[in-house]
Each structure stands twice: as C-alpha cells, then as structure tokens.
C-alpha positions in Angstrom: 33.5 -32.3 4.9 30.6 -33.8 6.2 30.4 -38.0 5.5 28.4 -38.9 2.9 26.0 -41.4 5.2 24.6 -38.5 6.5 24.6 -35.9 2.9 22.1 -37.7 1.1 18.3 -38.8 2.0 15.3 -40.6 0.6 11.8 -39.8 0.4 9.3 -41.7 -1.6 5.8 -40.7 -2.4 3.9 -42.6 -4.8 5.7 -42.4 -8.1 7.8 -39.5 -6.8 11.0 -39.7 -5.5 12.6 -36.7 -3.4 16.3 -36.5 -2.4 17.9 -34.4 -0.1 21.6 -33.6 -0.7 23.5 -31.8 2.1 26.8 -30.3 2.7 29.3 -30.1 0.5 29.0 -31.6 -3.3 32.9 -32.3 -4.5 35.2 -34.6 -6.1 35.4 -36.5 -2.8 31.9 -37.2 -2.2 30.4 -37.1 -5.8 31.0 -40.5 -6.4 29.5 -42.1 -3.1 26.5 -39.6 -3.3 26.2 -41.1 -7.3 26.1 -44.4 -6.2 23.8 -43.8 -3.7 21.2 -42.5 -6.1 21.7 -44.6 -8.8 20.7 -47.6 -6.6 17.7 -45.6 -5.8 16.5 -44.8 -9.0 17.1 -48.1 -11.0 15.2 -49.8 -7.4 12.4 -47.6 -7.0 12.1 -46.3 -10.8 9.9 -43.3 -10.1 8.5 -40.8 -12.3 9.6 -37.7 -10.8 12.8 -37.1 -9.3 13.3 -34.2 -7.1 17.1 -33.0 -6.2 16.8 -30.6 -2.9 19.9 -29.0 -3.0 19.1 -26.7 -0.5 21.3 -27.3 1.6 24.6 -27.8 0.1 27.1 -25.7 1.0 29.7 -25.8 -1.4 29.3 -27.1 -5.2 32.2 -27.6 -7.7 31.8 -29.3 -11.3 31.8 -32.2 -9.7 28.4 -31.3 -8.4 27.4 -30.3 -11.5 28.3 -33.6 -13.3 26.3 -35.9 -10.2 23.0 -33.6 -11.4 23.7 -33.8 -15.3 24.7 -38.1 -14.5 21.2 -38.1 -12.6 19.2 -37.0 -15.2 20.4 -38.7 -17.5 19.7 -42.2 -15.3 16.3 -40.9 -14.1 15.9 -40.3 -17.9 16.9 -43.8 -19.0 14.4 -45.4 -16.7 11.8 -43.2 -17.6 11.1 -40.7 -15.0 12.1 -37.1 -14.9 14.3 -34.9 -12.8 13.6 -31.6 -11.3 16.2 -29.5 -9.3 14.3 -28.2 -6.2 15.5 -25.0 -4.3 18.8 -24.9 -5.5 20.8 -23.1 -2.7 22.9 -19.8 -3.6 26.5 -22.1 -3.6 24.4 -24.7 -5.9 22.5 -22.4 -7.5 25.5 -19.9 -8.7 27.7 -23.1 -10.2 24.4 -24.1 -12.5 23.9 -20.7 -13.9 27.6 -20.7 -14.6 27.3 -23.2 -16.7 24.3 -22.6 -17.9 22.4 -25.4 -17.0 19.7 -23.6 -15.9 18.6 -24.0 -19.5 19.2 -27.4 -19.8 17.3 -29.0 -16.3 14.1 -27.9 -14.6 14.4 -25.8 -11.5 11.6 -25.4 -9.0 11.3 -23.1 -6.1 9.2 -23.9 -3.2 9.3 -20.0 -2.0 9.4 -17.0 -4.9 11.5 -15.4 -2.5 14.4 -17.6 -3.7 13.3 -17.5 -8.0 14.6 -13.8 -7.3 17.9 -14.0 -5.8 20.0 -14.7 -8.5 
C-alpha cells in the first residue's frame, strides 16, 4: 500500500479546489486521506471540488464512503463536488453502487465516458 503522505495532493485555483487521490483507497488509508481533505475544505472553502481518482488502483466501500463523506463536507460549506476521471478500479465500485446517480462525474477524455 502506498503511504498516505504521498496518495493525496492539493491544487487550488481560484475558488476551485482539485485533489488528486492515488493508490490504493481502503479501510487503512480512508481515514488519514479523510482527514486530509477535510482540513482542506473547511480551510480553503472552495466552490468546486474536484476528486481525481485517476489513479487509484484499488477502491473498496471504504473508498466509496471517503467520496459520499466529501460531498457531504464540501456540501455543508457550500461548494460542490465533482468526481473527475474516475479510474476503471474507482470507477467499477461507484457504478456498483450506483452512485453514479447520486455524484457528478466528469471526464477529461470521451475515450474514458465509454469504457464502462
């Protein structure tokens, strides 16, 4: 598994804040990658929140819980959270649980939209 100092970075553009998770999202890291974020968000307090997750690896529910918790902060402090290019590992465990209808997805390259 790889450490959590090096699974999660920040990016900050104006009112838009962009985070790059990477590696492997499980009950292990969840909760260091969590706290991570949250100190982000309720610091910086930006309208849009983008969730790479193009490079994770491996994704259980734990995964899926850290995107549904982050929402629901980004939500609370009034800015909104986009998953961007969801990788096939991260992208297979939200359509499972069907929370593809639930959070906003965006792909960077149409290439991706089609491999489901």
């Amino acid at each position: 598994m790889i450490h959590v100092k090096h699974q999660v970075a920040f990016e900050r553009m104006q009112d838009t804040l962009y985070i790059r998770l990477s590696g492997e999202i499980d009950h292990h890291s969840a909760v260091d990658v969590r706290v991570q974020i949250d100190e982000k968000l309720l610091s910086d307090r930006p309208k849009y929140v983008y969730l790479d997750l193009s490079s994770i690896d491996f994704m259980d529910s734990s995964g899926l819980g850290l995107i549904m918790g982050r929402m629901a902060t980004a939500n609370r402090y009034g800015g909104q959270l986009i998953v961007l290019d969801p990788s096939p590992a991260a992208g297979r465990m939200i359509r499972l649980a069907a929370l593809d209808r639930v959070i906003q997805i965006q792909f960077s390259n149409t290439e991706r939209r089609t491999s489901k």
